[in-house]
C-alpha positions as CSV (number, residue, x, y, z in Angstrom):
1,X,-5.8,-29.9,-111.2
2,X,-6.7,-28.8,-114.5
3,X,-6.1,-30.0,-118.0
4,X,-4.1,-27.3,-120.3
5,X,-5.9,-27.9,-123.5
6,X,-9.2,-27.8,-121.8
7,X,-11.8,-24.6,-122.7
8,X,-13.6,-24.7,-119.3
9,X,-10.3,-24.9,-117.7
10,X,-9.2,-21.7,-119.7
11,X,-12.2,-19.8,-118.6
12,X,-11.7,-20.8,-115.2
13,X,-7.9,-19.5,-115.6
14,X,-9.2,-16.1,-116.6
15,X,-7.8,-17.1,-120.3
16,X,-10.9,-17.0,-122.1
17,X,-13.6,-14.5,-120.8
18,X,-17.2,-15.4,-119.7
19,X,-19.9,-13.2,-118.1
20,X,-19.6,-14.8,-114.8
21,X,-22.5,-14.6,-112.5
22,X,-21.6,-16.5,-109.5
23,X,-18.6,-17.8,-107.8
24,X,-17.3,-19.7,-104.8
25,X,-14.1,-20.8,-104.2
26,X,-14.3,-24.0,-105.4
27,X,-16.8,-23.6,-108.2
28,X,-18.0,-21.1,-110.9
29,X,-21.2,-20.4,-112.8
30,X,-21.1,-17.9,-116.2
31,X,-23.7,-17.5,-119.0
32,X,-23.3,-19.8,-121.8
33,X,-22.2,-18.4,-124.9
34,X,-25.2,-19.9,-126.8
35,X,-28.2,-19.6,-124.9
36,X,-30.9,-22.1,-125.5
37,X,-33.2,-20.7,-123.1
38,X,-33.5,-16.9,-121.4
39,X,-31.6,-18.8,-118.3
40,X,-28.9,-20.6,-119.6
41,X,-25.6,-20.9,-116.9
42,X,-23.3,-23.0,-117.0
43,X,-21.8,-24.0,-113.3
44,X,-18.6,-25.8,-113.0
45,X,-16.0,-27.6,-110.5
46,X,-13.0,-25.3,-111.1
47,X,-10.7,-28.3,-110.8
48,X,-11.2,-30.3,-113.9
49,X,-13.2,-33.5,-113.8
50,X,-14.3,-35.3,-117.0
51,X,-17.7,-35.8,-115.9
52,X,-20.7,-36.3,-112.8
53,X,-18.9,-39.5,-112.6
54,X,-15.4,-38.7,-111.9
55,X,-16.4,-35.7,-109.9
56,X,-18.5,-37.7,-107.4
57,X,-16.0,-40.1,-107.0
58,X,-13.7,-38.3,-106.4
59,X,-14.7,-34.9,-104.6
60,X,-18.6,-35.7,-103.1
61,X,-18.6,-32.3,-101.2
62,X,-17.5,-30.7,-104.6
63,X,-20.2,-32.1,-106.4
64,X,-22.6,-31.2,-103.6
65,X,-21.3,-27.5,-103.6
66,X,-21.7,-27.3,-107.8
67,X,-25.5,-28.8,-107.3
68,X,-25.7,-25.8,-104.8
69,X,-24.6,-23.1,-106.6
70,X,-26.9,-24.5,-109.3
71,X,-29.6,-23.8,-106.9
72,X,-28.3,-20.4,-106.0
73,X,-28.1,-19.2,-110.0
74,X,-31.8,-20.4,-110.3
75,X,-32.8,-18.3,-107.3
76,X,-30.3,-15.2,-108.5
77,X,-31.9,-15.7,-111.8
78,X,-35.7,-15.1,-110.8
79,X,-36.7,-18.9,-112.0
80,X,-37.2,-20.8,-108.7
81,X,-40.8,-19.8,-109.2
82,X,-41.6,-21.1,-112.5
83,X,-39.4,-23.8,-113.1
84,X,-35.9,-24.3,-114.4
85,X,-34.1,-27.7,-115.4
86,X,-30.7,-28.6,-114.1
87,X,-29.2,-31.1,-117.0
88,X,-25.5,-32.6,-116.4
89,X,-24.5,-34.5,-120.1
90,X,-22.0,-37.3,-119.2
91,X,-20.5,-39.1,-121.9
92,X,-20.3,-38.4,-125.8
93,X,-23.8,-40.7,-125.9
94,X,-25.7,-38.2,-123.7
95,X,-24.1,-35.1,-126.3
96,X,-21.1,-34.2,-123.6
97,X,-18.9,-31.9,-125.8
98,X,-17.0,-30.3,-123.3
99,X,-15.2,-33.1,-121.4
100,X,-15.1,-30.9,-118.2
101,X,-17.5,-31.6,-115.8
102,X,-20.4,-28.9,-116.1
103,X,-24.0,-28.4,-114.9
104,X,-26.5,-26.3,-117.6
105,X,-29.4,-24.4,-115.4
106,X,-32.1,-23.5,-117.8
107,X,-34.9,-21.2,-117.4
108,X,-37.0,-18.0,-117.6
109,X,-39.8,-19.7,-120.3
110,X,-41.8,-23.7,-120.6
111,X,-39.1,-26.4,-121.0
112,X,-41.2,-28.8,-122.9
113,X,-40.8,-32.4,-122.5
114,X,-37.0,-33.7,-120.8
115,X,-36.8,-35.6,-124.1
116,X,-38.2,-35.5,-127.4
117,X,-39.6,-39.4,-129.1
């Protein structure tokens, strides 16, 4: 399932090109466009979900497959070591622009605090 007008769903269809760095089957990780951080992959379901919600409802051994490939970028990156942050944004309240379910990994220098006062 996918949703036509969808970016992530466009990138998955070979559409729009990303520097992908890992891939399964079922779920695919590429370097975001606009890194905030030396690390910064997005992973992805390729079948479009709105968000961690729908996903886990609908598909839990999806979900479970994009949290571990999420694992597997952080280790392919060089940033199990150090640290790196997994953050999911679900909603337009939490800053979810892309309505496509996606994981950020972020990496390779201090994070700070998970959220700023």
């Amino acid at each position: 399932m996918n949703d036509n007008d969808c970016l992530f769903c466009k990138i998955v269809a070979g559409e729009i090109p990303s520097k992908r760095v890992r891939e399964t089957q079922r779920v695919l990780a590429f370097r975001d466009i606009n890194p905030k951080t030396p690390t910064h992959v997005l992973v992805i379901p390729k079948d479009h979900y709105a968000d961690v919600a729908d996903l886990v409802h609908a598909d839990p051994e999806l979900a479970a497959e994009t949290l571990a490939v999420a694992a597997a970028v952080a280790d392919d990156e060089g940033v199990t070591g150090s640290g790196w942050r997994l953050l999911a944004n679900s909603g337009p309240d939490a800053g979810q622009e892309v309505f496509h379910m996606h994981l950020h990994v972020f990496g390779g220098k201090p994070l700070g605090p998970m959220i700023s006062a």
